[in-house]
N, C-alpha and C positions, 0 to 999 in steps of 0.2 A: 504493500500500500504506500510505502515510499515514493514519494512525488518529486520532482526535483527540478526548478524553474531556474536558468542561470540570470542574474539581474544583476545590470553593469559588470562592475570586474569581476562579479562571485557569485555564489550561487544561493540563493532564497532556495531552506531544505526543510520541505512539507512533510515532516517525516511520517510515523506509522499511526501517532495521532495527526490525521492528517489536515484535523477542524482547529487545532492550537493554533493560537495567534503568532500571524509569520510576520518575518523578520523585515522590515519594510525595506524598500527599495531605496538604492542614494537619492537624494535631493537633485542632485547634479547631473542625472542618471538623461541622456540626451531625447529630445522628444522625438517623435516616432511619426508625427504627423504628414514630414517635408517626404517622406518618402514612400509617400499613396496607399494605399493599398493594398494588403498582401493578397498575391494570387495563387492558389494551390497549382502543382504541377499537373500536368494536361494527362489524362490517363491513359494509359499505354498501348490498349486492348486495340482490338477492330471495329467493336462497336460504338455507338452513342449512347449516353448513361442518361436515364431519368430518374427521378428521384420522387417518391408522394410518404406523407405520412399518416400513420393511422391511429388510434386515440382507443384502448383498448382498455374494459374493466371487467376485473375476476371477480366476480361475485361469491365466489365460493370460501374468500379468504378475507378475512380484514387486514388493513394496511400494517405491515407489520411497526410502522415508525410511528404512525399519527395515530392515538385512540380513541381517534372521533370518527374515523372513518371505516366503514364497514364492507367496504370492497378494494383491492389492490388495484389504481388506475396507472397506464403505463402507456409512456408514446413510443412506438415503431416508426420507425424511421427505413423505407425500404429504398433500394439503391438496383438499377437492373436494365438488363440491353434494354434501349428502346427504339422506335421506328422512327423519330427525326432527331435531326442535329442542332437544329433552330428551338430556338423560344427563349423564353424567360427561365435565366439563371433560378436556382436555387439558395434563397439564402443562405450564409452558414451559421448564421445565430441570430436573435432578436436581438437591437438594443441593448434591453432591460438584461437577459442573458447575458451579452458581454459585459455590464455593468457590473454583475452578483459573482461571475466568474474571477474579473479583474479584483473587483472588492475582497472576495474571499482570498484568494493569492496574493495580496498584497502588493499588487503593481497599481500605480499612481503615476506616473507618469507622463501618461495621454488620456486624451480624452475616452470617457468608461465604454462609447459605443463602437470605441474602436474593431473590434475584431468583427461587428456585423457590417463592414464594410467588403469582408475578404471576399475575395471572389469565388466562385465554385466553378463547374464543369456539368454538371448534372442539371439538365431541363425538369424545371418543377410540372409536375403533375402530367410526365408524357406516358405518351401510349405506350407499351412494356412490348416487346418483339420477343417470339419465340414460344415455346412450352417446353415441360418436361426437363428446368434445368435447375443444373447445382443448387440447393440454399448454404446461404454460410452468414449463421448471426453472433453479431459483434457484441463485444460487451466492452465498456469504459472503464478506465480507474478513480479509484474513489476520490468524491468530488469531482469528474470530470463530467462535463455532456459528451451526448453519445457524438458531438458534432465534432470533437477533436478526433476522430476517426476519420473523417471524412477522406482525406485522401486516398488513404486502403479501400475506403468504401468505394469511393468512384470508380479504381483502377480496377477491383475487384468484378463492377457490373460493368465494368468496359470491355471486360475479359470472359464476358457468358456468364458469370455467375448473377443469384439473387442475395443483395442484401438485408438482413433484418439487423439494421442497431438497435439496441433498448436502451432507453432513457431507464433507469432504474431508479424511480420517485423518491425523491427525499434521500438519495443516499447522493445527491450532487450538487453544486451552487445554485443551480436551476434547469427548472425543466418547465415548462411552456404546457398546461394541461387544455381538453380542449375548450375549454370554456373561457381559457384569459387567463387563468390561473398560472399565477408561475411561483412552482414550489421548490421550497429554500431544501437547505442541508441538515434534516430534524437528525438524521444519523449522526451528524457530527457533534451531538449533543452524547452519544456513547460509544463515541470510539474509542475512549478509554480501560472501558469496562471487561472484564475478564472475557475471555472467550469471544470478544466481538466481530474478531474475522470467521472466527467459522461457523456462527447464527449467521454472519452478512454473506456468505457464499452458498450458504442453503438458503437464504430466500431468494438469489440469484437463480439459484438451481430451479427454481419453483415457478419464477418468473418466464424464465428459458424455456421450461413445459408449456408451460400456459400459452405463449407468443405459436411456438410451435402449432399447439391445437388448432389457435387462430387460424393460422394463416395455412396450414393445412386442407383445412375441412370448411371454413367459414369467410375467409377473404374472397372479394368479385374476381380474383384474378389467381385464385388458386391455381387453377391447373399450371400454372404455370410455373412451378415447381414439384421437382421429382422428390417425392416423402420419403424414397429409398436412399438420395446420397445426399446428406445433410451434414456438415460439419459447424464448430465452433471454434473462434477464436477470441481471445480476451487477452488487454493489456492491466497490470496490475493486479487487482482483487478481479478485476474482469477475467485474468489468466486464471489465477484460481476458483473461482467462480465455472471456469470451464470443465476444471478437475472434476469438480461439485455436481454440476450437470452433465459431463457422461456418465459419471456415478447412478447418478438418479434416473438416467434416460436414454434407454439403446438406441433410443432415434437416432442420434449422435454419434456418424460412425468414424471421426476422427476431430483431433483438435488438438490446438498452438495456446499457451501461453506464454506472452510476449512478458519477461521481466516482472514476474509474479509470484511473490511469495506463495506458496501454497497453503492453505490450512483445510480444506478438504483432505479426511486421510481413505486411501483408497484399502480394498478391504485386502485382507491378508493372500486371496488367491488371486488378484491380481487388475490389472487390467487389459484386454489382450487388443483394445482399435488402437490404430497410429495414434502415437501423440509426438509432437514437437515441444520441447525447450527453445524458446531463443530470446536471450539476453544481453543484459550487459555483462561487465568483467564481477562485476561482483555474484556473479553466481555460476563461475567456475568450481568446479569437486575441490572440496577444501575452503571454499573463499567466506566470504561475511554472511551469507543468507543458504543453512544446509537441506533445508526442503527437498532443493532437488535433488541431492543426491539422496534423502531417504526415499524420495518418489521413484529416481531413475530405477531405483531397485523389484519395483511394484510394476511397473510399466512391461508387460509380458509380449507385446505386439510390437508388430513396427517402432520404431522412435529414434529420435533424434534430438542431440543434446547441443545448439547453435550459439556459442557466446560471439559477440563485436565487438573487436577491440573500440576502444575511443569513445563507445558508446554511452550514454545513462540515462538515467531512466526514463525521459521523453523524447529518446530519439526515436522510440517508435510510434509515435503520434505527431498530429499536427504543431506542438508548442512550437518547435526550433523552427518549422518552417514561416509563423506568423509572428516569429520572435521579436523582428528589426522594427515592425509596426505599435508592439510593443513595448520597445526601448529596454530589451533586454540582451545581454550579450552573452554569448556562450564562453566556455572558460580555454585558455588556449588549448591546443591538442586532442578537445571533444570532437568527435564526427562531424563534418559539416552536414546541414540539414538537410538541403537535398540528394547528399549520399544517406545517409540514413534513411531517408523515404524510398529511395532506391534500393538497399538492399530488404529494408522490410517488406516492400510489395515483393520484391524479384523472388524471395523465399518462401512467401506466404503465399502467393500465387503456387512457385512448384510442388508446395506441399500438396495445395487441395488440388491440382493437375493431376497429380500421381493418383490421389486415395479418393478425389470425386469422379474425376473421367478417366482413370485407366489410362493415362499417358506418363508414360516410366520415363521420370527427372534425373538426368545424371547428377546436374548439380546437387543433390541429394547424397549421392554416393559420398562422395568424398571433398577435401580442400580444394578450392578454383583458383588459379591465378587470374582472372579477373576481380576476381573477389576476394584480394590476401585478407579484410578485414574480421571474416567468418570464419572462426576456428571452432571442428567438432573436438564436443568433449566426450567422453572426457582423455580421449585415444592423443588430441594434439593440441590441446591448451592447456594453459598452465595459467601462474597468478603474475607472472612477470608483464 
């Protein structure tokens, strides 16, 4: 659940309570306005991505965070080829959103509506092209919206697949409900609490079911996803979170968590679908966080254990790339961002290639000299 924002020379660190009040940003800290705009990288795929979202309530469970509430309400945010190239961008955040985002992180340096300026790649509300194809739903790190994903997401339904991000309510600076509602961070009121990553990863897990059913059986544009190859991928508690949900749910027949503590523990006979590791250096066999290596033990299928060097912990999300908008600088020798967005799709993409469509990835096999960045562990990395 380590967060880790670099602002000005050093780094603002949102550690594992990740709602404590952070370290504010320099005074001096340069503004971010002279330089427009951030625009997310153009996605990769062959297709054109649209993008709609959908306002989803579980009746059958009360909100786990608010006790006033007596159904679990969740936005899906879907991502997926579609049949034109033209129209109207897709936001990447409301205002108010980038306001409670900023505010909670502790950057102050530009103006609060900055990041709803960023550009996106994804036509709101287009026709969706195809049937019968990949899903693969995203899950955020805590306190994040599901819209710091966004890149992955695009490049993801640029590439044939269908996106579902979850906005996971009240466990992030805000989410946008459908009514106007935009709900705060009531989880960050116990993140401090014993056991509170792995109550927050089984309600993920429950979440990730739910959406599943949805969008299954009940969304207008079902069929257009295959119920047979489904995977998941999660950054942070979203990685663990993923753990937590193939646990709970064979639909899920593979999944990535990107730089995630785990605190799902998998049962003693194992888990036999693909999963992928892929991190930063701190979670090399031996290094500061040993999850993985008690997980790698339990993992009985396919897997793959991917640390980056230079990396941390938001170079798998959007932050580094909308970083210069927000007046925040990386620290010297971190990954530049749009290498980091680069190896995260390029990976994340051959995973689900390989274990959604049956297209056997070499880059998978083994170290690339294109990609010295990517060391498997735990055969060729170390802590150096």
């Amino acid at each position: 659940m380590r967060q880790t924002l670099a602002v000005a020379a050093g780094l603002v660190v949102l550690a594992a309570s990740a709602c404590s009040a952070p370290t504010p940003p320099r005074s001096d800290a340069p503004p971010a306005t002279s330089a427009g705009p951030a625009t997310l990288p153009a996605p990769t795929g062959p297709h054109p991505v649209g993008t709609t979202a959908l306002y989803l309530k579980d009746t059958s469970r009360p909100d786990p965070w608010d006790p006033d509430a007596d159904a679990r309400e969740l936005k899906v945010t879907l991502w997926y080829p579609a049949e034109q190239r033209d129209g109207q961008r897709s936001p990447y955040m409301t205002p108010k959103e980038s306001e409670l985002l900023r505010k909670g992180s502790g950057i102050a340096s530009t103006p609060y509506d900055t990041l709803s300026q960023t550009r996106t790649n994804a036509v709101k509300d287009a026709d969706p092209s195809g049937r019968k194809l990949p899903l693969v739903v995203l899950s955020p790190g805590f306190t994040k919206p599901m819209g710091t994903l966004t890149s992955l997401a695009e490049d993801l339904g640029s590439r044939g697949y269908v996106v579902a991000g979850i906005d996971h309510t009240y466990e992030s600076y805000a989410t946008t409900l459908s009514d106007g509602r935009v709900a705060e961070c009531l989880a960050c009121d116990s993140n401090s609490d014993p056991g509170f990553g792995a109550g927050l990863v089984q309600g993920r897990a429950a979440d990730v079911s739910f959406v599943l059913d949805q969008l299954i059986s009940k969304w207008k544009h079902s069929d257009l996803i295959d119920h047979k190859r489904i995977a998941m991928v999660g950054q942070s508690i979203g990685g663990a979170g993923t753990v937590a949900a193939m646990v709970k749910d064979p639909r899920i027949r593979a999944g990535i968590d990107m730089d995630g503590t785990t605190y799902a523990r998998i049962p003693k006979s194992g888990l036999s679908r693909p999963f992928m590791f892929l991190g930063a250096q701190e979670h090399v066999p031996g290094g500061h966080d040993n999850s993985w290596d008690r997980d790698w033990k339990l993992l009985t299928g396919w897997k793959r254990w991917l640390v980056l060097s230079d990396a941390e912990h938001q170079s798998f999300t959007d932050i580094p790339l909308v970083a210069d908008v927000l007046g925040l600088e990386p620290l010297p020798g971190m990954l530049p961002a749009a290498r980091g967005a680069e190896l995260t799709r390029t990976y994340v993409a051959a995973f689900l290639d390989q274990h959604l469509k049956s297209r056997r990835q070499s880059l998978l096999d083994k170290p690339s000299s294109r990609y010295p960045e990517v060391k498997f562990c735990p055969a060729t990395c170390g802590q150096s």
